[in-house]
FIKOLZA-1660 file (N, C-alpha, C; in steps of 0.1 Angstrom, whole numbers, plus 5000, padded with zeros to 4 digits):
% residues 100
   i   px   py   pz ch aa at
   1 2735 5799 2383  A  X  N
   1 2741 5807 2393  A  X CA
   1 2740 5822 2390  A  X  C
   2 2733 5828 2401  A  X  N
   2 2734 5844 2399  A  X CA
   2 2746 5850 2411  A  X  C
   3 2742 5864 2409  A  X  N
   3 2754 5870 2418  A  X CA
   3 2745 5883 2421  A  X  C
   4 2745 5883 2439  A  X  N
   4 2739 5890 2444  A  X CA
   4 2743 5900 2451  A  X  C
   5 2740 5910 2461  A  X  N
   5 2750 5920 2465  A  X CA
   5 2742 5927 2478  A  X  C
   6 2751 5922 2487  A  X  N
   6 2745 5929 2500  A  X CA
   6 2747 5943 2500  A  X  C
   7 2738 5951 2504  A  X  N
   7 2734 5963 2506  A  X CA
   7 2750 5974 2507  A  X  C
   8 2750 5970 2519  A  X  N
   8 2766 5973 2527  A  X CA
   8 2778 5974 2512  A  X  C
   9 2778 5961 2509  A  X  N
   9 2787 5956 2499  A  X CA
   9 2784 5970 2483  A  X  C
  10 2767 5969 2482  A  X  N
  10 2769 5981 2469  A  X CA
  10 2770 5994 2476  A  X  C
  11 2775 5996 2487  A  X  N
  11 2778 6010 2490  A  X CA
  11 2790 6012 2490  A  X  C
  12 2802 6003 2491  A  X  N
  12 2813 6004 2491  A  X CA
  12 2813 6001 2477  A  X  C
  13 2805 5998 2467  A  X  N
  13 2811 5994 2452  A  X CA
  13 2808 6011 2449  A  X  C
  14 2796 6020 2455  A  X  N
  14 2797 6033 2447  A  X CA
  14 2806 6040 2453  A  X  C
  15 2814 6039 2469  A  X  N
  15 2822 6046 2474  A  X CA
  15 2833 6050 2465  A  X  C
  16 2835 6034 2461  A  X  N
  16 2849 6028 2449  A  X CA
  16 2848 6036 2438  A  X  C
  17 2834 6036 2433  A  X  N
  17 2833 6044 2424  A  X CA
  17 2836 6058 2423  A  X  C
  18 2828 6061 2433  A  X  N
  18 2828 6081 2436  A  X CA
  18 2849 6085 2436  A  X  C
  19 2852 6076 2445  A  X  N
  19 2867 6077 2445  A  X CA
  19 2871 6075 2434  A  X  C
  20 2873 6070 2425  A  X  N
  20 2877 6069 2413  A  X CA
  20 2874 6079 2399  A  X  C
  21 2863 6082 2401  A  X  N
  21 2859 6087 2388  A  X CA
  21 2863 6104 2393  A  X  C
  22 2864 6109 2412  A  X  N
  22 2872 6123 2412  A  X CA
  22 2886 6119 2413  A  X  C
  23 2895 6108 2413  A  X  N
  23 2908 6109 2406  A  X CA
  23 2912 6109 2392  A  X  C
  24 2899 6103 2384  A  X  N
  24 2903 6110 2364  A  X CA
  24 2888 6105 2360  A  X  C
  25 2882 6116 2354  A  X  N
  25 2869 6112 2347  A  X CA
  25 2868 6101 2343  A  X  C
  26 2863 6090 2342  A  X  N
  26 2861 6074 2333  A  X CA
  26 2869 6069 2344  A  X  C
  27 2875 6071 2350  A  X  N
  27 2886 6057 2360  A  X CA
  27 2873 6049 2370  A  X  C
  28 2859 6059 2376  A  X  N
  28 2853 6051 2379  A  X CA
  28 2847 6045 2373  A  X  C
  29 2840 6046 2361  A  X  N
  29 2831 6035 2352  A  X CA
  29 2842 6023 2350  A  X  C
  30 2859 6026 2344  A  X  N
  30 2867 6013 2346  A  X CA
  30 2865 6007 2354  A  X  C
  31 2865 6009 2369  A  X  N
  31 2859 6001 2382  A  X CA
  31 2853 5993 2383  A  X  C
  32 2839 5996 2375  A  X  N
  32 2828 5995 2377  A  X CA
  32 2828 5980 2362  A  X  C
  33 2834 5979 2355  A  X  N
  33 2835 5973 2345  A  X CA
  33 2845 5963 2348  A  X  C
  34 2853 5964 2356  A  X  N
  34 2866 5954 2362  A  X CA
  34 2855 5944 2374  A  X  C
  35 2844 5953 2377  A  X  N
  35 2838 5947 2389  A  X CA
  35 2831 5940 2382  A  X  C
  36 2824 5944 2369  A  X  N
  36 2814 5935 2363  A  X CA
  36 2820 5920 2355  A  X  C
  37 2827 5922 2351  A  X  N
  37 2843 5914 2344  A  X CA
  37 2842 5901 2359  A  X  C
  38 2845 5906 2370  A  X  N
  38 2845 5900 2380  A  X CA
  38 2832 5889 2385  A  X  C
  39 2823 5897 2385  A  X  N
  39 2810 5887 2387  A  X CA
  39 2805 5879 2376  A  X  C
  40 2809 5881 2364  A  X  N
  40 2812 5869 2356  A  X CA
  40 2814 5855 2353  A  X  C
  41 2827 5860 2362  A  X  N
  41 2838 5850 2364  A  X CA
  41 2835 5843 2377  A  X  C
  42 2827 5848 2385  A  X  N
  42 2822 5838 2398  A  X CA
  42 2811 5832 2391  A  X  C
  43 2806 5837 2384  A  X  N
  43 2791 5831 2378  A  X CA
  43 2798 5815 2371  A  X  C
  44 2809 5819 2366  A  X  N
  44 2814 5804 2354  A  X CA
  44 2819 5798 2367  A  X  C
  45 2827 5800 2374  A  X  N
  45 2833 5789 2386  A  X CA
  45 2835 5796 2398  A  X  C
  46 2818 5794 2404  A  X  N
  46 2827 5803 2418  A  X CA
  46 2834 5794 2430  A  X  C
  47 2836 5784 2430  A  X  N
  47 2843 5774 2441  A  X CA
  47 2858 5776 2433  A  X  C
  48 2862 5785 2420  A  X  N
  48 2877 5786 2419  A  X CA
  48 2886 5794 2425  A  X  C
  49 2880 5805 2432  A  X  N
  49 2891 5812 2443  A  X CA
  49 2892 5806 2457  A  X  C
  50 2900 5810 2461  A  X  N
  50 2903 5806 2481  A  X CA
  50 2897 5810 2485  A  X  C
  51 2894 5805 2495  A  X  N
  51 2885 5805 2508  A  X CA
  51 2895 5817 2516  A  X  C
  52 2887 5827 2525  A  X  N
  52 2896 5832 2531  A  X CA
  52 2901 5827 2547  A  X  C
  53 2911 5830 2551  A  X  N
  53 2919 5823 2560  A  X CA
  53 2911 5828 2576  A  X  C
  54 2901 5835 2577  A  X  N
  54 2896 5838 2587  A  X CA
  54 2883 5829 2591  A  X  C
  55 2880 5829 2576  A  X  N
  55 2862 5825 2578  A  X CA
  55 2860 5815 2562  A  X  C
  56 2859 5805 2565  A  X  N
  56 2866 5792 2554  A  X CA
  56 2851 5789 2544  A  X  C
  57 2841 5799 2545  A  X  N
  57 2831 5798 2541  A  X CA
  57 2831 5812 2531  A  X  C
  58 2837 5821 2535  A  X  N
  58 2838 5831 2524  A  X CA
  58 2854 5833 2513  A  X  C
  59 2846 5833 2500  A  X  N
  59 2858 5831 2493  A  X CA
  59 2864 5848 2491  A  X  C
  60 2873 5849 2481  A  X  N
  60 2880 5866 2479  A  X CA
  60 2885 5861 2463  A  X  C
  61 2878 5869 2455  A  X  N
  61 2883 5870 2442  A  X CA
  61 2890 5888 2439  A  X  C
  62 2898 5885 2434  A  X  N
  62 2910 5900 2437  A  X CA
  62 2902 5905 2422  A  X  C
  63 2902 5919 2421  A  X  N
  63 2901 5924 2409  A  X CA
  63 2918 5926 2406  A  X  C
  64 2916 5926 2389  A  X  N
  64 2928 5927 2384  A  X CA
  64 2936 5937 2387  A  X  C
  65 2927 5953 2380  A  X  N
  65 2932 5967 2379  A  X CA
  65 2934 5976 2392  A  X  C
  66 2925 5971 2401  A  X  N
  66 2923 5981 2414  A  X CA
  66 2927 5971 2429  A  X  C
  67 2931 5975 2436  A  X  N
  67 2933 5971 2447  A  X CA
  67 2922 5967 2460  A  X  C
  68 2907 5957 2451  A  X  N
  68 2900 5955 2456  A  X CA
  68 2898 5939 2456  A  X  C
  69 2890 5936 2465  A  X  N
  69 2886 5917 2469  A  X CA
  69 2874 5920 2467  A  X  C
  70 2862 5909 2460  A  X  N
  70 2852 5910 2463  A  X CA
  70 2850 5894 2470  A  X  C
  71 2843 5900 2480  A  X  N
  71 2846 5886 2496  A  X CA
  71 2832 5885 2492  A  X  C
  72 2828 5870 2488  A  X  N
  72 2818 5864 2488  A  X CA
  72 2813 5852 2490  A  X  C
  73 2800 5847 2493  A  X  N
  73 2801 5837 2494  A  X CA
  73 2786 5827 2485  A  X  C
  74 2789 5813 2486  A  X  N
  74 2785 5806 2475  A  X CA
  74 2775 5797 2484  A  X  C
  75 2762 5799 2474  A  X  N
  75 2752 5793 2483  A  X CA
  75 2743 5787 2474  A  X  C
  76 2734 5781 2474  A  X  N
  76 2729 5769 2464  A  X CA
  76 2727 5775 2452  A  X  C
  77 2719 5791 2450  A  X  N
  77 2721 5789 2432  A  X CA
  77 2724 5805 2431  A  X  C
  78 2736 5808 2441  A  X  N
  78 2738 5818 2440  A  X CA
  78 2752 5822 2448  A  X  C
  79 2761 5836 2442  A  X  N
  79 2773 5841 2450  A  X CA
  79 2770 5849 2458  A  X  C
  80 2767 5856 2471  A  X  N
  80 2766 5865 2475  A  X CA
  80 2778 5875 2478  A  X  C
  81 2778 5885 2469  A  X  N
  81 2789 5897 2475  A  X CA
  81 2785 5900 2487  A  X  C
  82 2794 5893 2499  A  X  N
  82 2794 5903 2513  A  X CA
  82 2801 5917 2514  A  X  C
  83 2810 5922 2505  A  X  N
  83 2816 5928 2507  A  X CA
  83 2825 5929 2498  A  X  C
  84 2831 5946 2492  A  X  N
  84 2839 5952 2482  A  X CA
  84 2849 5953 2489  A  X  C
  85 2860 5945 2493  A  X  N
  85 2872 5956 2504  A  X CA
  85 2882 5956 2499  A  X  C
  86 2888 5969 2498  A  X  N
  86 2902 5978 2498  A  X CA
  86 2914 5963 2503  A  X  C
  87 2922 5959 2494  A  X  N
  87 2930 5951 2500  A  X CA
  87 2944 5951 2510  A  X  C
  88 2943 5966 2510  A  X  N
  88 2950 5968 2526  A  X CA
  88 2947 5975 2535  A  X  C
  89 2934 5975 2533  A  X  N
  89 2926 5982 2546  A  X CA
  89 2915 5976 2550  A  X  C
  90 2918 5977 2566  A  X  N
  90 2905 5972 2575  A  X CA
  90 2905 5959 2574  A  X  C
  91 2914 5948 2573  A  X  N
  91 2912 5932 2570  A  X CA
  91 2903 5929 2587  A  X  C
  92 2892 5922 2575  A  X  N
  92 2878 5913 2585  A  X CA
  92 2869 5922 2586  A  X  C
  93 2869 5936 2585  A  X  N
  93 2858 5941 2588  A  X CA
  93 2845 5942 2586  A  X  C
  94 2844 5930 2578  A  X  N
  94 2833 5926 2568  A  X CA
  94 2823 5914 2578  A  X  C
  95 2831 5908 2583  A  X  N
  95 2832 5893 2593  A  X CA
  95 2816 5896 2598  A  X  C
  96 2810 5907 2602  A  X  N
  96 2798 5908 2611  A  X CA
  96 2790 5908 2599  A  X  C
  97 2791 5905 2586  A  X  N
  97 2779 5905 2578  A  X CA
  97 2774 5892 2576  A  X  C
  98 2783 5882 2580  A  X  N
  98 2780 5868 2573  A  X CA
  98 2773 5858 2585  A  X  C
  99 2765 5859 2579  A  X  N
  99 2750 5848 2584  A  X CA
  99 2751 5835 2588  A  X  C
 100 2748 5830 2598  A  X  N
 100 2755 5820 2605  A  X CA
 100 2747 5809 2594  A  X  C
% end
C-alpha cells in the first residue's frame, strides 16, 4: 500500500504549512511531520478510520497536533489524499474531487 496525493490536496498541505511556520519558526515543519506520522499509519491499516458521514467511500483520519483531517480514500494498492481540511472549516468542500 502506498499513499498518494491529489494535487489540490498538496496545496492545502503547503498552505498548512506556510500558515504555520509564519505563526513560530519550526511549527510548520511540525505539521509537516504530524502529516508524515499520519500517512504511515494509513499505510499499516487504512480501512481503521470512519468512513465519512457524507460520502461512505472516503475515510478522515484526524491529525493529532493540528486541527486537520486528511480525507482519503482506499483503492486497490493505494490511499489517495483527496484532501487536507481544516476541521472546522468548509465541511464537504472537497466532495467535487472524488471520482465516481
Amino acid at each position: 500500500m502506498i499513499v498518494r496525493i491529489r494535487e489540490e490536496a498538496e496545496k492545502e498541505l503547503e498552505q498548512a504549512f506556510d500558515h504555520y511556520e509564519q505563526q513560530r519558526e519550526g511549527l510548520g515543519q511540525e505539521f509537516l511531520d504530524e502529516y508524515v506520522r499520519g500517512t504511515h499509519k494509513l499505510v499499516e491499516a487504512p480501512l481503521r478510520w470512519p468512513t465519512d458521514p457524507v460520502h461512505s467511500q472516503v475515510r478522515r483520519f484526524r491529525l493529532d497536533r493540528f486541527p486537520y483531517v486528511l480525507m482519503y480514500r482506499v483503492e486497490e494498492t493505494q490511499c489517495m489524499i483527496i484532501a487536507i481540511a481544516h476541521s472546522k472549516r468548509k465541511p464537504g468542500y472537497w466532495l467535487d474531487r472524488i471520482e465516481p
